[in-house]
C-alpha positions in Angstrom: -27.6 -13.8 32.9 -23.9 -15.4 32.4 -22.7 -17.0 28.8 -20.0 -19.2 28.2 -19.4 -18.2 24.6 -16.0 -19.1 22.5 -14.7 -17.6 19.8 -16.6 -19.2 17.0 -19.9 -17.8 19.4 -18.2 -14.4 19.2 -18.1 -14.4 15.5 -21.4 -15.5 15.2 -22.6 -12.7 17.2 -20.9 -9.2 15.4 -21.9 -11.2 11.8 -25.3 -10.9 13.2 -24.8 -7.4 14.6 -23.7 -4.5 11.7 -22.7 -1.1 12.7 -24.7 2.3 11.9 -23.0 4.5 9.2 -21.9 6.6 12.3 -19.0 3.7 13.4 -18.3 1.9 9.7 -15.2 4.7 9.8 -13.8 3.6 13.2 -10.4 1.8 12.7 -11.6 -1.6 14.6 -14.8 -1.8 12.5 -13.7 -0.5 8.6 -10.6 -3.0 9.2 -13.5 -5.9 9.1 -16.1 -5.9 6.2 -17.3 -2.7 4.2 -20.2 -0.8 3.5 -21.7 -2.3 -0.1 -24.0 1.0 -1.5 -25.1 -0.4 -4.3 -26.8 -3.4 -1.9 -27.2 -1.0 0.7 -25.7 -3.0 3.2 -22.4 -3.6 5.3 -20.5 -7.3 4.3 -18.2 -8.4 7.2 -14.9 -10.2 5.6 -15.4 -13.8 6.4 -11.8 -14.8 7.6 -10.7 -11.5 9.5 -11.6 -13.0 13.1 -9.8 -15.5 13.3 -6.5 -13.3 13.9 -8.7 -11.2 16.9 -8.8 -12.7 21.2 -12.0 -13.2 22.2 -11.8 -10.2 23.9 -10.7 -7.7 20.7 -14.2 -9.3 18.7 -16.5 -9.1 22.1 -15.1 -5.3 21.8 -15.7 -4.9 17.9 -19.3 -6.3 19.3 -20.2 -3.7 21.7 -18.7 -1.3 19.2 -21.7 -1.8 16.8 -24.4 -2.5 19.3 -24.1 0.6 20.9 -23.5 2.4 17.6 -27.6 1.8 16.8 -28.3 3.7 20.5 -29.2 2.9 24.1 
């Protein structure tokens, strides 16, 4: 299957995609959002995109889907 997706697509996609615990440390992802403990769950910083190519956030994307496994 081949996408045409642009950047606001790309966004979209890692704000719907958080990374396991084992990747939150990794410079391209902790530079991004942050781990909240007392909600138990990882916020992405809503405006840090926009300064990333299409091809750094499709990275930052694989990044966390293959953080959760195969």
């Amino acid at each position: 299957m081949k996408l045409d997706l642009d950047k606001k697509d790309l966004i979209s996609l890692v704000k719907g995609t958080d990374p396991n615990l084992n990747v939150m440390e990794h410079p391209k992802i902790s530079c991004c959002g942050n781990y909240r403990v007392q909600n138990s769950r990882w916020d992405w910083n809503q405006h840090v995109f926009e300064k990333y190519t299409d091809e750094e956030i499709y990275e930052i994307y694989k990044i966390c889907k293959n953080s959760w496994g195969e």
